[in-house]
FIGU-366915 format. One line per field, with one value per residue: residue in one letter; x, y, z of N, C-alpha, C in turn. Coordinates in steps of 0.05 Angstrom, whole numbers, plus 32768, in hexadecimal, padded with zeros to 4 digits. Example, Ala and Ser with C-alpha at 12.3 -4.5 7.8 and 13.67 -1.06 7.14 Angstrom:
2
code = a  s $
n_east = 8108  8101 $
n_north = 7F8E  7FD3 $
n_up = 809C  808E $
ca_east = 80F6  8111 $
ca_north = 7FA6  7FEB $
ca_up = 809C  808F $
c_east = 8108  8102 $
c_north = 7FBE  8001 $
c_up = 809C  809D $
This chain:
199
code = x  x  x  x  x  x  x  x  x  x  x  x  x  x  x  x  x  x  x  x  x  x  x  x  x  x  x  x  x  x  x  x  x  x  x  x  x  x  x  x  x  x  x  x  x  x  x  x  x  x  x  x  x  x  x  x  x  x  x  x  x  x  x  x  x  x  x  x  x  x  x  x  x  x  x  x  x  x  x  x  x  x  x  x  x  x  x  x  x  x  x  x  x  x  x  x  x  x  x  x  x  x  x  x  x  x  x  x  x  x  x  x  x  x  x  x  x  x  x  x  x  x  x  x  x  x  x  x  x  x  x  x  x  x  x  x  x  x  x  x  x  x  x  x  x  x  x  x  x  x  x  x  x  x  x  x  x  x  x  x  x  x  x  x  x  x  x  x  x  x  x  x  x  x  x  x  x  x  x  x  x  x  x  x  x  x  x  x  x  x  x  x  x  x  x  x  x  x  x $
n_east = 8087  80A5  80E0  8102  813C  813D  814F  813A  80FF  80C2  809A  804F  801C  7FE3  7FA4  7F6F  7F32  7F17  7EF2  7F02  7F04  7F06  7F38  7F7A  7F90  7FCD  7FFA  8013  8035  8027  7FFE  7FCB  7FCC  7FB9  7FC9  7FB5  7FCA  7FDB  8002  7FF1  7FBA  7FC0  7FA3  7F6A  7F2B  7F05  7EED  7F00  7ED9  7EE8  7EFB  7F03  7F1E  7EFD  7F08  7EDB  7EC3  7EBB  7EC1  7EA8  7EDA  7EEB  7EF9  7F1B  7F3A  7F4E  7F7F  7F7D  7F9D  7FD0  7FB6  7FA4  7F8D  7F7F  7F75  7F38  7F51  7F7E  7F9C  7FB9  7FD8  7FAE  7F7A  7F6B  7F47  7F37  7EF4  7EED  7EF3  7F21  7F5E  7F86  7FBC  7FFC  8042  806E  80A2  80E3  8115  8152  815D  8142  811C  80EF  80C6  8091  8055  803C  7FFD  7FD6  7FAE  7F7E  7F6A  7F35  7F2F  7F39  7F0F  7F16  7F32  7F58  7F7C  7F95  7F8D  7FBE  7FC3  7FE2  7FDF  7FF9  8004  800B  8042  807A  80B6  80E9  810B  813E  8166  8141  8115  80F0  80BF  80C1  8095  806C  806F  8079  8043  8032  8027  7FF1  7FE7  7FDA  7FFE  801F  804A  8077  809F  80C6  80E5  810E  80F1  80BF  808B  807C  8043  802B  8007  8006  801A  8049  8075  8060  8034  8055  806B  8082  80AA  80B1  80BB  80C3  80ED  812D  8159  8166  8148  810D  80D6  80A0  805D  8035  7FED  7FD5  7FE2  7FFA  8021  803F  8056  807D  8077 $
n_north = 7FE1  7FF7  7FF9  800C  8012  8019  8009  8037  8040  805B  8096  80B0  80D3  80E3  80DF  80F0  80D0  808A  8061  801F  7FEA  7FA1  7F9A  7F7A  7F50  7F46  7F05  7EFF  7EEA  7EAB  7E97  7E9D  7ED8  7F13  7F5C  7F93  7F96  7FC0  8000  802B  8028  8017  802A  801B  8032  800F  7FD4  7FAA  7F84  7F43  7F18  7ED5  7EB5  7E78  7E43  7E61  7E7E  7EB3  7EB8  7EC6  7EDC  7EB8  7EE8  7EF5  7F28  7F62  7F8D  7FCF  8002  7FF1  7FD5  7F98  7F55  7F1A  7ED9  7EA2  7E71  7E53  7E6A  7E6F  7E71  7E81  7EAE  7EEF  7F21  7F6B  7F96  7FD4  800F  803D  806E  8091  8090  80AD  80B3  80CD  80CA  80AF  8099  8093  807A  8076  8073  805F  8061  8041  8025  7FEC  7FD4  7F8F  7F6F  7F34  7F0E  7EE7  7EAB  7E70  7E3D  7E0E  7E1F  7E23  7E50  7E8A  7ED3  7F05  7F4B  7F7A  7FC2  8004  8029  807C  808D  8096  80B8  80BF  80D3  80C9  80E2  80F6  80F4  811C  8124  8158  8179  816D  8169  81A1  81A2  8191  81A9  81A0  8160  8124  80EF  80AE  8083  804A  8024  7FF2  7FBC  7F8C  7F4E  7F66  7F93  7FE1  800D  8047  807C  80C5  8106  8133  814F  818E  81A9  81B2  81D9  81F8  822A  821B  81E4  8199  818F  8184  818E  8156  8140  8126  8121  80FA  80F6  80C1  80B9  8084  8040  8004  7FC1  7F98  7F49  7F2D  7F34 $
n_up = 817D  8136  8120  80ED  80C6  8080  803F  7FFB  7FEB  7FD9  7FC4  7FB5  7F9D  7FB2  7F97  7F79  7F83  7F60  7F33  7F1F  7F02  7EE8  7EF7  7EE5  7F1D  7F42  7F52  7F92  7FAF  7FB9  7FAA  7FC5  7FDD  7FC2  7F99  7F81  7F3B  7F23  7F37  7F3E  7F52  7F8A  7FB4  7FD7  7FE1  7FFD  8000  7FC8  7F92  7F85  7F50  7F32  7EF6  7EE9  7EB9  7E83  7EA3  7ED7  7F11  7F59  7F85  7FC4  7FF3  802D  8047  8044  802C  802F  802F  7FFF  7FDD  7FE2  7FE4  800B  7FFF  8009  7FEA  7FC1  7F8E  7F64  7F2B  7F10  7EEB  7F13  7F20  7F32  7F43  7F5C  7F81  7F87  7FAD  7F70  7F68  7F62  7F43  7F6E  7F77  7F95  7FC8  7FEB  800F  805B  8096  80C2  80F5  8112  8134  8136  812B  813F  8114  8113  80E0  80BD  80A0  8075  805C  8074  80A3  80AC  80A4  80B0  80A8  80B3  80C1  80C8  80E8  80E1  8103  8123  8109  80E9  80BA  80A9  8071  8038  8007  7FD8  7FA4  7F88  7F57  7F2D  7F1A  7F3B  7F6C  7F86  7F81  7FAE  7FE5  801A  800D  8011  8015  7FF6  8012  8005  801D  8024  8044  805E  8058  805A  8051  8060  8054  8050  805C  805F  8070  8050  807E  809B  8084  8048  8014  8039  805E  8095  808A  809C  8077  805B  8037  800D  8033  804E  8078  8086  809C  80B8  80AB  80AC  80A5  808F  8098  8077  8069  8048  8015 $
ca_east = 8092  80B2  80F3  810E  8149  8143  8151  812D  80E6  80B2  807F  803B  8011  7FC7  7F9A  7F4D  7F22  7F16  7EE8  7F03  7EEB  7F10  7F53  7F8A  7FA2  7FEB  8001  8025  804A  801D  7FDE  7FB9  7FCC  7FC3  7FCE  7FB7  7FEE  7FE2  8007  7FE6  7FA0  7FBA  7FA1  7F50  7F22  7EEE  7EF5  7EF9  7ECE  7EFC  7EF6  7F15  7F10  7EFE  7F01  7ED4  7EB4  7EC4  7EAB  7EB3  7EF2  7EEB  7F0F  7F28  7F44  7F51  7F8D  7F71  7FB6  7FDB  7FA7  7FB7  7F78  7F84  7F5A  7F3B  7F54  7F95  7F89  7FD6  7FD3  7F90  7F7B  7F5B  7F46  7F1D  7EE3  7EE5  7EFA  7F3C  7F5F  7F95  7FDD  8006  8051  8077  80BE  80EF  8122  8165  815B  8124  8124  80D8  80B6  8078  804D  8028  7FEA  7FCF  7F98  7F83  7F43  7F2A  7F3B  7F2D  7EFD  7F29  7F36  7F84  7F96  7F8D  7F9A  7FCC  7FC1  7FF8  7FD9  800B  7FFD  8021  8053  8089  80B6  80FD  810E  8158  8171  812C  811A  80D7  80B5  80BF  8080  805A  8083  8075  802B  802E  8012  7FF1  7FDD  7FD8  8017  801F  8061  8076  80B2  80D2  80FD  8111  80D9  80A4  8091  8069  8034  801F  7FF6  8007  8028  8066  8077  8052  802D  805E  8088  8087  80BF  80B9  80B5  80D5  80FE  8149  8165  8159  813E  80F2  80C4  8081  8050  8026  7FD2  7FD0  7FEE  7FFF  803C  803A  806A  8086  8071 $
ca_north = 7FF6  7FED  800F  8001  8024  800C  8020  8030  8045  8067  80A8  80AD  80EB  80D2  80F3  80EE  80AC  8084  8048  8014  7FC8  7F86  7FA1  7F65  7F48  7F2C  7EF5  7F14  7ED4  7E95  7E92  7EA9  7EEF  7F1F  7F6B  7F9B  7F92  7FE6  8005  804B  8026  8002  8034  8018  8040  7FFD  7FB2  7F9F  7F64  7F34  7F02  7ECE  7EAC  7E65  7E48  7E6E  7E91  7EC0  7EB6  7ED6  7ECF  7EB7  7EFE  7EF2  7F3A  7F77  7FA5  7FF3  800A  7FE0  7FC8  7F82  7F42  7F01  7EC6  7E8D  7E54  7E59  7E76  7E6C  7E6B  7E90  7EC5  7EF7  7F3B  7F71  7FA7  7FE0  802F  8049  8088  8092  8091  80BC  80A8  80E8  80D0  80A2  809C  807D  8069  8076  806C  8059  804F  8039  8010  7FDB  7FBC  7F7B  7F5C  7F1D  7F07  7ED4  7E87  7E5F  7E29  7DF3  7E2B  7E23  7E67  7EA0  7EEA  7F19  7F5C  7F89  7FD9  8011  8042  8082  807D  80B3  80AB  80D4  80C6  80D5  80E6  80E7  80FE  811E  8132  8179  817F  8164  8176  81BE  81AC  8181  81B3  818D  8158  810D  80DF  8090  8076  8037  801C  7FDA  7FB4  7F73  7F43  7F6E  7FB7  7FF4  8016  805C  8094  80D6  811F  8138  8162  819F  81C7  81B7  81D5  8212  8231  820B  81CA  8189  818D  818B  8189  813D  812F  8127  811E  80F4  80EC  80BB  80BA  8069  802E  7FE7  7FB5  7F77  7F43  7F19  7F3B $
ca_up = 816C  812C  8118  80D8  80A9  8063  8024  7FE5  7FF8  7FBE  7FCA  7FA1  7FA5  7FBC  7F81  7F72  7F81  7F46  7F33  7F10  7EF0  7ED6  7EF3  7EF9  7F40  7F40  7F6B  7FA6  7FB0  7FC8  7F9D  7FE1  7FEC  7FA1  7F93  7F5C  7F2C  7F21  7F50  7F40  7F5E  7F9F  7FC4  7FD3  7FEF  7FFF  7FFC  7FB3  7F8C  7F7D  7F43  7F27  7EE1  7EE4  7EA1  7E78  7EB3  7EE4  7F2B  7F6F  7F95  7FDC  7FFE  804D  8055  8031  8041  801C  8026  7FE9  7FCA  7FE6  7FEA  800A  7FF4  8018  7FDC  7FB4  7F6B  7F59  7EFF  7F08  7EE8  7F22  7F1C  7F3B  7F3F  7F76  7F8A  7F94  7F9E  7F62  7F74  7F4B  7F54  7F76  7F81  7FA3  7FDB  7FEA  8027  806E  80B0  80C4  8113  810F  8147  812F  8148  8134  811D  8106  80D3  80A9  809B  8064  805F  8088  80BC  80B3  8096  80BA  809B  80C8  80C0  80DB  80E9  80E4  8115  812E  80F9  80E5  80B2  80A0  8052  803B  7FF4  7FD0  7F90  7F7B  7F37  7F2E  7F14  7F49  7F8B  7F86  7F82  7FCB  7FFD  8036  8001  8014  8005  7FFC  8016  8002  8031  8023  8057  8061  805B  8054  8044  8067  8040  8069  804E  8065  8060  804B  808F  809A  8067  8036  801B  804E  806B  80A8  8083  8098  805C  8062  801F  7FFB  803B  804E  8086  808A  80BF  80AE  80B5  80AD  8095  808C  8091  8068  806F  803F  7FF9 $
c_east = 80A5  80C1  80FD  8122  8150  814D  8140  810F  80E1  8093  806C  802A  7FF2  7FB4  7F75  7F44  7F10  7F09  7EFC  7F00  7F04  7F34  7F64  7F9B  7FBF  7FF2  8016  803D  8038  800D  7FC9  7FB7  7FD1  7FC1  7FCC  7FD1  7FF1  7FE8  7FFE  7FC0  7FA3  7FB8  7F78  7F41  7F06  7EF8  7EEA  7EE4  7EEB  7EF6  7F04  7F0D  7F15  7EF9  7EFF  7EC8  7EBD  7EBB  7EBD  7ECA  7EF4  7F04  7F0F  7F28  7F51  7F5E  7F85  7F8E  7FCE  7FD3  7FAB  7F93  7F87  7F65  7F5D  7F3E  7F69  7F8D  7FAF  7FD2  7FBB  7F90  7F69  7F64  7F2D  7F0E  7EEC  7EE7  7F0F  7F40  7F7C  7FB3  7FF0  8027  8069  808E  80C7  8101  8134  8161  8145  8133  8101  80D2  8099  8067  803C  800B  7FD7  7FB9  7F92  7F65  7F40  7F3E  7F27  7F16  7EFB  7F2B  7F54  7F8D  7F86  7F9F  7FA0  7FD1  7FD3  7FF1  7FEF  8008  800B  803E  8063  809C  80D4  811D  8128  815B  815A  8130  8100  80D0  80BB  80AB  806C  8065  807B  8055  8024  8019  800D  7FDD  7FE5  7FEF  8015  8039  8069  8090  80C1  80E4  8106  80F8  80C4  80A8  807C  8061  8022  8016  7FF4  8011  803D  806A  8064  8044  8041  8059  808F  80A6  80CA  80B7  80C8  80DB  811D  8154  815C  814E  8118  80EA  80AA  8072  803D  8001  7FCC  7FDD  7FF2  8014  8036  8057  8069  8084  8074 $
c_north = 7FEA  8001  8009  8010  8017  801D  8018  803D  805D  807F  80AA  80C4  80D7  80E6  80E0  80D1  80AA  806A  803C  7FF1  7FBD  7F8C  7F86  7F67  7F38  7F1D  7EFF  7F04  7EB1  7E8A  7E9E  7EC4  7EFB  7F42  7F73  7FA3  7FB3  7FED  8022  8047  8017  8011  8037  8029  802D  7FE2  7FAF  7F86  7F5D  7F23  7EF3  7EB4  7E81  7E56  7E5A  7E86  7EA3  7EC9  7EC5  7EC8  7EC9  7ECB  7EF2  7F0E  7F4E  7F8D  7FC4  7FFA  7FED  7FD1  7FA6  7F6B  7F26  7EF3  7EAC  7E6F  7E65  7E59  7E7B  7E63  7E79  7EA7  7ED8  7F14  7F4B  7F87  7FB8  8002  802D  8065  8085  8094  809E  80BA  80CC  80EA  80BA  80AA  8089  806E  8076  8071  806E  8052  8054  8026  800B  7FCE  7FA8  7F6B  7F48  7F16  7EF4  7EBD  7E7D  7E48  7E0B  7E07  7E30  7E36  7E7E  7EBF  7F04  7F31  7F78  7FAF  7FEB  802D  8058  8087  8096  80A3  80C6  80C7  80DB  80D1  80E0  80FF  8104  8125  8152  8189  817A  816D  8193  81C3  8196  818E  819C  817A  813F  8101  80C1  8086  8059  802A  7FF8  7FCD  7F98  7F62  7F50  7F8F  7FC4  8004  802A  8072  80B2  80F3  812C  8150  817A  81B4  81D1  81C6  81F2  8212  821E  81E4  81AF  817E  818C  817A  8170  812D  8135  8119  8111  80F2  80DD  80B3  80A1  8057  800E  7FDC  7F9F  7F6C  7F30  7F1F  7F62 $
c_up = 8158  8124  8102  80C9  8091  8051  800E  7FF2  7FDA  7FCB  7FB4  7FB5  7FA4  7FA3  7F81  7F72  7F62  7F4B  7F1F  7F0C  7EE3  7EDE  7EFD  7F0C  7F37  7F60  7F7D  7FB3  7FBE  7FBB  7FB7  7FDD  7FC3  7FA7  7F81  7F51  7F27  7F30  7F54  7F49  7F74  7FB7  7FCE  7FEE  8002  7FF5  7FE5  7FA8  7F78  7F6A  7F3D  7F0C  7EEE  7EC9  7E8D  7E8E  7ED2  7EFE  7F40  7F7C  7FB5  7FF2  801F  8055  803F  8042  802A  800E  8018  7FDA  7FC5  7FED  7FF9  8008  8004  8008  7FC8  7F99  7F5C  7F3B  7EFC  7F05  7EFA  7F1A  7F31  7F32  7F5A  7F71  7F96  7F96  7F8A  7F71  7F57  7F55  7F58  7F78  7F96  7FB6  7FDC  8006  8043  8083  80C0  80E9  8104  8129  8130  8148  8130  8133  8105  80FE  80BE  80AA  8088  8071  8073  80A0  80BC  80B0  809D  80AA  80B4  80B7  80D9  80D6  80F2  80F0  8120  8120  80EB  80D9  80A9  8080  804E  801D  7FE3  7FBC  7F84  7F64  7F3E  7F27  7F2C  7F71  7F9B  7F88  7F9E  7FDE  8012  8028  800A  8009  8010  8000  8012  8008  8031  8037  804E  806F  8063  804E  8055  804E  8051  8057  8068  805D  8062  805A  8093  8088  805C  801F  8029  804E  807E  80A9  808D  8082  805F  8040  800E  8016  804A  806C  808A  8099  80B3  80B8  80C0  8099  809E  808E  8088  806D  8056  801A  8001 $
């Protein structure tokens, strides 16, 4: 079980799946591990194609492991100065509002996949299961808040050395009466999610 109280943490309303083509990856910190640099598509609905330009030409990227939630690739050969990009299906992320600070449990469970070509580098995949989530001094669109209902939300949770990334809904058939609402503060439960460490 993980418990965490950070601060800072970002909500995104989950909105209509979307194709999109040639979109750029940014380095997430290694040359290994990349991220679509949009943060209103890092929500994939299917393991992207990955490319990356060599030269003049633009070949496939040797993928390892694909996290959905954050729109996150690792690769099995370092592409550090390269330009990589991809092709796939997402759903849109529309950004809904921040928070000063959280207080997150979550169990994790762990699993582990792919290695490069040497075998040396294995990709750890940390599953965010179970996961509830009580957000303090947050601040939503006014436009968009009022149209929540029991509508999908993307939390995006920062800590120390690493961040949760959970997809769920803002208390009960918001924004009822009997809503976990309490003034600037909010409620999540979340469906599923991810912890990354180190980016």
């Amino acid at each position: 079980m993980l418990q965490v109280d950070g601060l800072g943490g970002e909500l995104f309303l989950v909105s209509e799946t979307a194709r999109f083509a040639g979109e750029p990856l940014e380095d997430a910190g290694n040359g290994f591990d990349w991220r679509l640099a949009s943060p209103s598509l890092r929500l994939l609905e299917q393991d992207p194609l990955v490319e990356y330009l060599d030269g003049l030409v633009w070949r496939a990227a040797p993928v390892l492991a694909v996290q959905l939630v954050g729109g996150h690739v690792s690769l099995g050969r370092c592409l550090r100065w390269t330009s990589v990009r991809a092709d796939g299906v997402c759903r849109r992320l529309i950004r809904l509002g921040g928070a000063d600070s959280y207080r997150l449990r979550v169990e994790l469970v762990t699993h582990e996949s792919g290695v490069d070509a040497s075998g040396a580098r294995t990709f750890v995949q940390h599953r965010g299961e179970h996961a509830d989530c009580l957000l303090a001094g947050c601040r939503l669109d006014d436009v968009l808040a009022p149209q929540l209902g029991d509508r999908q939300v993307l939390a995006v949770l920062p800590f120390q050395g690493g961040c949760y990334r959970g997809i769920g809904r803002i208390g009960q058939g918001m924004p009822g009466p009997d809503a976990d609402r309490q003034g600037d503060r909010l409620k999540v439960t979340f469906d599923d999610g991810e912890v990354t460490y180190g980016r």
